[in-house]
C-alpha positions in Angstrom: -47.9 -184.9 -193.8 -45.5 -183.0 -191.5 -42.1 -182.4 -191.1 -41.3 -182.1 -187.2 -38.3 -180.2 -185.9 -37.7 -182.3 -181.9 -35.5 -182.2 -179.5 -35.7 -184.5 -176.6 -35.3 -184.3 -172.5 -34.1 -186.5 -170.6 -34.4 -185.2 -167.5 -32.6 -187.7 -165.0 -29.5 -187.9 -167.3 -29.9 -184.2 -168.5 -29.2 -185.0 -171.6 -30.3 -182.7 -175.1 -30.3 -184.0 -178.3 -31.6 -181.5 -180.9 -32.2 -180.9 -184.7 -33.7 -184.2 -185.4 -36.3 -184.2 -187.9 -38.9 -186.7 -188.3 -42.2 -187.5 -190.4 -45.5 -187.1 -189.2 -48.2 -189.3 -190.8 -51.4 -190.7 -189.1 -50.7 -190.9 -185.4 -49.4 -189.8 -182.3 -48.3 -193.1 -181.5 -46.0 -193.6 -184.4 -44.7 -190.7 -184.2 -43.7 -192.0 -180.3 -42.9 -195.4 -181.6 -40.2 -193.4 -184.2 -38.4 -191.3 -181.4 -38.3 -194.4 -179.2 -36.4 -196.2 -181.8 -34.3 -193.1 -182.8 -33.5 -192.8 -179.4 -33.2 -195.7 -177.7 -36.0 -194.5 -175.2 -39.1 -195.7 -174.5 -41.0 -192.2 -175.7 -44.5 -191.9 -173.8 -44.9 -187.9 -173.8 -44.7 -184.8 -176.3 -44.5 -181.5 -175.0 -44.5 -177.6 -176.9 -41.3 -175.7 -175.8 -43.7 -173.9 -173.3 -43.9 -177.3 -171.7 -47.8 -178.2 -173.0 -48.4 -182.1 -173.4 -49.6 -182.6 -177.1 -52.3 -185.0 -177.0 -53.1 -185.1 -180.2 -51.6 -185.2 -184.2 -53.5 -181.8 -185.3 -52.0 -180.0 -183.1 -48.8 -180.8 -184.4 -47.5 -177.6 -187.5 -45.1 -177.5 -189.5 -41.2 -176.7 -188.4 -42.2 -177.3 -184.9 -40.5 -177.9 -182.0 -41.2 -180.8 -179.5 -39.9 -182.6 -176.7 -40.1 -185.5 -175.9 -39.8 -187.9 -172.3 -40.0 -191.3 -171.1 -42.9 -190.1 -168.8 -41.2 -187.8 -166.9 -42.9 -184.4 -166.5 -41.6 -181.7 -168.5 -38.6 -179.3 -167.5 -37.8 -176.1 -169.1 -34.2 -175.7 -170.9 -33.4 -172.6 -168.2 -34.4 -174.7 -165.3 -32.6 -178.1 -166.3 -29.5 -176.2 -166.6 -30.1 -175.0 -163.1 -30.9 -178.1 -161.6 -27.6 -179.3 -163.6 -25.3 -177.4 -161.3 -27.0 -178.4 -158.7 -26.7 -181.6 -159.1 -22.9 -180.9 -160.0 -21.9 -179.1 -157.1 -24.3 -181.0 -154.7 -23.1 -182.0 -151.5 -25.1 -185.0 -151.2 -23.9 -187.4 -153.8 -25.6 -190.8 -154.2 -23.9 -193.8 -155.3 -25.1 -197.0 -156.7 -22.5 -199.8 -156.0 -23.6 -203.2 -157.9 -27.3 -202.4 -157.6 -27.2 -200.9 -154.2 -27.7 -196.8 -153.3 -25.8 -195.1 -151.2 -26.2 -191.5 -150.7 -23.1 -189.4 -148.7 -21.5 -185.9 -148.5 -19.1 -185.0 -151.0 -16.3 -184.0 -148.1 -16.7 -187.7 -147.1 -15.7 -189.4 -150.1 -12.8 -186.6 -150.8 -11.5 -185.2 -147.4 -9.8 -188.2 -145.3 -8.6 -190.2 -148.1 -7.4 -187.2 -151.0 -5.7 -189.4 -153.7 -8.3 -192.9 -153.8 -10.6 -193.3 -156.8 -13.7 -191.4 -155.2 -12.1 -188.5 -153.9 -10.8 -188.1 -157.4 -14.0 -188.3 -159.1 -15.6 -185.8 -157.2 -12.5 -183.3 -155.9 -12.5 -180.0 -157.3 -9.0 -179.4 -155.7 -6.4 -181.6 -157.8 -5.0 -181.4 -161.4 -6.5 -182.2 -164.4 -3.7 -185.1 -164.7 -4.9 -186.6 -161.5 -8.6 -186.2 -161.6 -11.1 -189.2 -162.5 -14.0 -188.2 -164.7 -17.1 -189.6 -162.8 -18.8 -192.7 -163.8 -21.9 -193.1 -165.7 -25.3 -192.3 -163.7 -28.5 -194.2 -164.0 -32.0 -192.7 -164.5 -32.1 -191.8 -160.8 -28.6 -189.9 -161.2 -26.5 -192.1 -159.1 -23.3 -192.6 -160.2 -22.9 -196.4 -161.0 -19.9 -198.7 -160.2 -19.9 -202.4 -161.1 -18.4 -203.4 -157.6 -19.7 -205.4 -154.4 -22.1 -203.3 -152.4 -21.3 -205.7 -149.5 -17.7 -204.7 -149.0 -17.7 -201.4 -150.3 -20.4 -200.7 -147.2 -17.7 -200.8 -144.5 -15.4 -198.9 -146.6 -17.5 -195.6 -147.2 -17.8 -196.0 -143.0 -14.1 -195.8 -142.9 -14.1 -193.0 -145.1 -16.9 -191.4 -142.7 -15.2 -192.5 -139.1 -12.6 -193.6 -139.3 -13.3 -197.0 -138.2 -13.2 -200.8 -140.1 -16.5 -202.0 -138.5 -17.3 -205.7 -140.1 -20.0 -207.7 -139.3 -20.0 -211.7 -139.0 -20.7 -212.8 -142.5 -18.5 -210.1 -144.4 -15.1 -211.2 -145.4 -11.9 -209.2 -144.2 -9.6 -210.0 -147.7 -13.4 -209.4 -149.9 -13.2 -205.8 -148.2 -9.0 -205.8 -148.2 -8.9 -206.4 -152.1 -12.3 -203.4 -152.2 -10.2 -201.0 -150.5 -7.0 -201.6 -153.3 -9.6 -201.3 -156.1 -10.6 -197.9 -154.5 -7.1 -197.4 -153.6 -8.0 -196.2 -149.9 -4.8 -196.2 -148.4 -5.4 -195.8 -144.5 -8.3 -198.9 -145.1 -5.6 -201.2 -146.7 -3.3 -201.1 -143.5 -5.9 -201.6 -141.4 -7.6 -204.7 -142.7 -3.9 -205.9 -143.3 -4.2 -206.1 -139.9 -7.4 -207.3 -139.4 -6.6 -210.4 -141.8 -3.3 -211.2 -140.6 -5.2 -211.7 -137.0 -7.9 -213.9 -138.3 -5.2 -215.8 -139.8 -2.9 -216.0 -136.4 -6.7 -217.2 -134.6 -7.4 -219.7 -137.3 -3.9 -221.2 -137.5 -3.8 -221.4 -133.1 -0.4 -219.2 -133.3 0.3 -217.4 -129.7 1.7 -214.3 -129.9 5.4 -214.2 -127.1 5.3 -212.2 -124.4 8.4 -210.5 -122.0 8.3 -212.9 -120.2 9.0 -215.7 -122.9 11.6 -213.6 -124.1 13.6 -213.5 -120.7 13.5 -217.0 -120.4 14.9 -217.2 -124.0 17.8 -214.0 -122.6 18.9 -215.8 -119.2 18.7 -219.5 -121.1 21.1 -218.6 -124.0 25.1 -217.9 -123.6 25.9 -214.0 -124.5 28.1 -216.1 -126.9 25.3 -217.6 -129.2 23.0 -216.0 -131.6 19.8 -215.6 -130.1 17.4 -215.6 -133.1 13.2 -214.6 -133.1 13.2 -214.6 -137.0 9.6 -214.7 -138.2 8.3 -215.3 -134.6 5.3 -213.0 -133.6 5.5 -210.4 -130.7 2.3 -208.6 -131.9 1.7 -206.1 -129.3 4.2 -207.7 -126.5 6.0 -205.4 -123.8 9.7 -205.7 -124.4 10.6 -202.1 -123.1 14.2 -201.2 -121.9 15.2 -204.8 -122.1 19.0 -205.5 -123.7 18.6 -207.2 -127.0 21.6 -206.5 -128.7 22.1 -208.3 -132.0 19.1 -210.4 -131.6 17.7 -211.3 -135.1 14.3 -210.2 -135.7 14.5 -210.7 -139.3 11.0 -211.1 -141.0 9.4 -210.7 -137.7 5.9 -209.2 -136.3 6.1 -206.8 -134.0 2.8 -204.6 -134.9 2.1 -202.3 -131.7 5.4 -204.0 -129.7 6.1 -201.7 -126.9 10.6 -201.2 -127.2 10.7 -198.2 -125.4 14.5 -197.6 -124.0 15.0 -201.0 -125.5 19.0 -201.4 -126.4 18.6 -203.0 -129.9 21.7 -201.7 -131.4 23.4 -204.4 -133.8 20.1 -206.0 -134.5 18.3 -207.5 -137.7 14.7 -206.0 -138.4 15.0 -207.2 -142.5 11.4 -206.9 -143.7 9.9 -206.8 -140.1 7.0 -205.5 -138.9 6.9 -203.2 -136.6 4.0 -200.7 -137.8 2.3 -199.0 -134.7 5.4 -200.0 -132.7 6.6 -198.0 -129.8 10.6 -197.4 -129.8 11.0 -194.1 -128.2 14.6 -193.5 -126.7 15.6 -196.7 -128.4 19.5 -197.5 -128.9 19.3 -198.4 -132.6 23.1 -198.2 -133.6 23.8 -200.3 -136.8 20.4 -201.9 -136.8 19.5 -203.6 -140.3 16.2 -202.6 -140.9 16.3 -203.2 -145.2 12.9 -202.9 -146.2 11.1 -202.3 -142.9 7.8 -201.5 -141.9 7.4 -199.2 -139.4 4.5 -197.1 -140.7 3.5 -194.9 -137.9 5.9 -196.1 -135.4 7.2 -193.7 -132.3 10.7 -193.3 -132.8 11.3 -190.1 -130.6 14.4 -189.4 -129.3 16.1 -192.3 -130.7 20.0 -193.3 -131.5 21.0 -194.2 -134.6 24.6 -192.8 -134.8 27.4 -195.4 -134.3 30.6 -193.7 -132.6 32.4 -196.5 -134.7 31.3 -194.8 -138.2 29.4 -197.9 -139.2 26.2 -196.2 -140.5 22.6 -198.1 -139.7 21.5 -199.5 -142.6 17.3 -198.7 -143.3 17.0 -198.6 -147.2 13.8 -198.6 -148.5 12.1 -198.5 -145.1 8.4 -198.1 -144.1 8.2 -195.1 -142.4 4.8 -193.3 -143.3 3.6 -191.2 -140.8 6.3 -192.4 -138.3 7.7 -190.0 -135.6 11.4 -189.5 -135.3 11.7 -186.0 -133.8 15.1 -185.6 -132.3 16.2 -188.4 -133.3 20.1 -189.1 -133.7 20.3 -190.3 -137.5 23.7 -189.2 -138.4 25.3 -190.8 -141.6 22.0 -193.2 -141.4 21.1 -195.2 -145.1 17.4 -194.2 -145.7 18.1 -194.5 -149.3 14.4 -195.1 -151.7 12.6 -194.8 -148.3 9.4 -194.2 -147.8 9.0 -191.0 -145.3 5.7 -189.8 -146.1 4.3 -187.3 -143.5 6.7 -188.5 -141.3 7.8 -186.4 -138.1 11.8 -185.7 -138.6 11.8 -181.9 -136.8 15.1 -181.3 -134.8 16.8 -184.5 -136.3 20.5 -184.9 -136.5 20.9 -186.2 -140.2 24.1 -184.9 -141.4 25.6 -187.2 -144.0 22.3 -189.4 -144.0 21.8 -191.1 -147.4 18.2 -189.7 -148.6 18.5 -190.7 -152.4 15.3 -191.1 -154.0 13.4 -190.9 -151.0 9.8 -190.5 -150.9 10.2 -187.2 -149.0 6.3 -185.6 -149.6 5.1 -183.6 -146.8 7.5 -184.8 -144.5 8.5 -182.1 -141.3 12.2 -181.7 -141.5 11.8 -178.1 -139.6 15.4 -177.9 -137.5 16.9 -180.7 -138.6 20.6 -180.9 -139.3 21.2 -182.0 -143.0 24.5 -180.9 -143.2 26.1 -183.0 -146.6 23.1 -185.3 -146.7 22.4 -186.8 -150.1 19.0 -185.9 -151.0 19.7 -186.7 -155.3 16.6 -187.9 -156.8 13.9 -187.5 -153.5 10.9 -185.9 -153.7 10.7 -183.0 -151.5 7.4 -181.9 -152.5 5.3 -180.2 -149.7 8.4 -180.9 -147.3 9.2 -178.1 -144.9 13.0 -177.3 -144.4 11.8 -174.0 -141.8 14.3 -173.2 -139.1 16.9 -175.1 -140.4 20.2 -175.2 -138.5 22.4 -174.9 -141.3 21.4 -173.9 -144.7 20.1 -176.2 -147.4 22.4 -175.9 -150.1 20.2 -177.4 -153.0 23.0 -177.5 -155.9 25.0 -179.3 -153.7 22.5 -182.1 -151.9 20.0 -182.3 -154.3 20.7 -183.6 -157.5 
């Protein structure tokens, strides 16, 4: 009767459990049968530390130490460790998605998308406070998550392209509510899109055109409201047209071309106007509360009111938007969202930009003369070349 010192290797899951110690009595195979139920293993195979397969009970003395696998070959402690790191700093990382594999680069699941759920599991970049420890693997070392493979497919071709690519039989709001799980930002506004248009084809809605809205200009009296509120104008040309205190409230104007347009006075509540082009727009006292004009061209556009009667755009979409010389005097962007939006030479002295999402947002040249910047987060913003100095005691508070 022997007492045997084990350890055991697991060689897919790297994992060492050590100083167990067991009894010995007539066989090999209930020796096998013990460490199976110890360790919740099917044990098939006992190996010396200098990786020889023990065949057979005799050979086992006392104090010895074994290991022990579900059929794998054996690996040596020095080379486990080894093929640890690699496996840890690996490029290729494979994922298995509801029973599914999926095998991709690291910099694809961490480079275009920085702050979703997979970059932060395998990012080596970020805090401690923002980093996701990596899922459980299974015995082939994929790391498992208990989501649709179907959906998550398109998504990791996003993450690779750039590119929403469905086919036939996969549902746009089954990928949609994937990419909030994952929390893949750029994905989300793009299959917005995609089911908002399979909803405008199912329900037979026509989007206007400029030619509509001329009719509707010569047929109303410049006395009467002329209103669009909630009407679609997805992708319609309405450049350099006057539309002066029109109301656009709740509209969708995703991609509407309002280049030069005169749309000073009017009512963009809750709009949509992502994608839209309004370079050189006259936007004087436009209501835009709540907004979204996420990457939208606003170049060279005026927002100043001789009058003093400030436009009002609080808590406004504009992610990524580009307002470069634009004239924003004394505008109310107050709790808006500016993101890695484009502001270089802008003319915002007085502007309201309390509690403003301000994160790597170019404000290089801009006039910020008395702005109120209390309570906005400047973080990764640049302020270079600034035409008068930021005086951070007095605007930021």
């Amino acid at each position: 009767m022997n007492t045997v010192q084990r350890s055991i290797i697991y060689p897919w899951l790297q994992n060492i459990r050590a100083n167990q110690v067991f009894m010995v009595t007539h066989s090999l195979d209930e020796l096998l049968t013990a460490a199976s139920a110890k360790f919740e293993i099917t044990a098939k195979r006992i190996f010396t530390p200098q990786g020889g397969e023990v065949d057979d009970i005799k050979l086992i003395r006392d104090d010895d130490v074994l290991y022990v696998s579900s059929g794998e070959d054996f690996i040596a402690k020095d080379k486990l460790h080894i093929q640890g790191q690699l496996n840890k700093n690996s490029e290729w990382i494979t994922l298995n998605v509801g029973g599914k594999y999926f095998t991709t680069t690291r910099d694809t699941l961490t480079k275009k998308e920085p702050m979703s759920m997979l970059a932060r599991m395998f990012i080596d970049t970020i805090g401690n406070e923002q980093r996701i420890l990596p899922s459980r693997q299974d015995q082939n070392g994929a790391f498992l998550i208990d989501r649709s493979p179907t959906y998550f497919e398109p998504l990791l071709n996003y993450l690779r392209h750039g590119q929403i690519i469905l086919d036939a039989n996969v549902n746009v709001e089954g990928v949609l509510a994937e990419a909030r799980f994952y929390g893949i930002e750029g994905a989300i506004e793009i299959l917005l899109t995609m089911a908002y248009d399979d909803n405008l084809e199912k329900s037979g809605m026509v989007s206007l055109t400029r030619k509509d809205v001329l009719k509707a200009l010569m047929s109303t009296p410049i006395s009467s409201e002329l209103r669009f509120q909630g009407v679609d104008f997805v992708g319609a040309d309405l450049s350099k047209l006057d539309l002066r205190n029109i109301n656009f409230k709740y509209a969708i104007m995703r991609g509407c071309n309002l280049a030069g347009a005169n749309l000073s006075g009017c009512c963009f509540e809750r709009a949509d106007l992502s994608h839209a082009n309004l370079q050189g727009a006259q936007l004087v006292c436009v209501r835009m509360l709540c907004a979204n004009l996420a990457a939208a061209n606003l170049h060279s556009c005026n927002f100043e009111d001789p009058g003093g009667l400030p436009a009002n755009m609080e808590g406004v979409n504009l992610k990524g938007a580009n307002l470069e010389g634009s004239n924003m005097a004394a505008v109310n962007l107050r709790v808006a969202t500016l993101k890695n939006a484009i502001l270089r030479n802008c003319d915002l002295r007085s502007a309201v930009l309390a509690g403003a999402d301000l994160e790597c947002c170019d404000l290089s040249g801009s006039d910020l003369q008395e702005a109120n910047l209390r309570g906005a987060n400047l973080k990764d913003a640049a302020f270079e070349l600034m035409l008068t100095p930021l005086h951070m005691s007095q605007t930021i508070r």
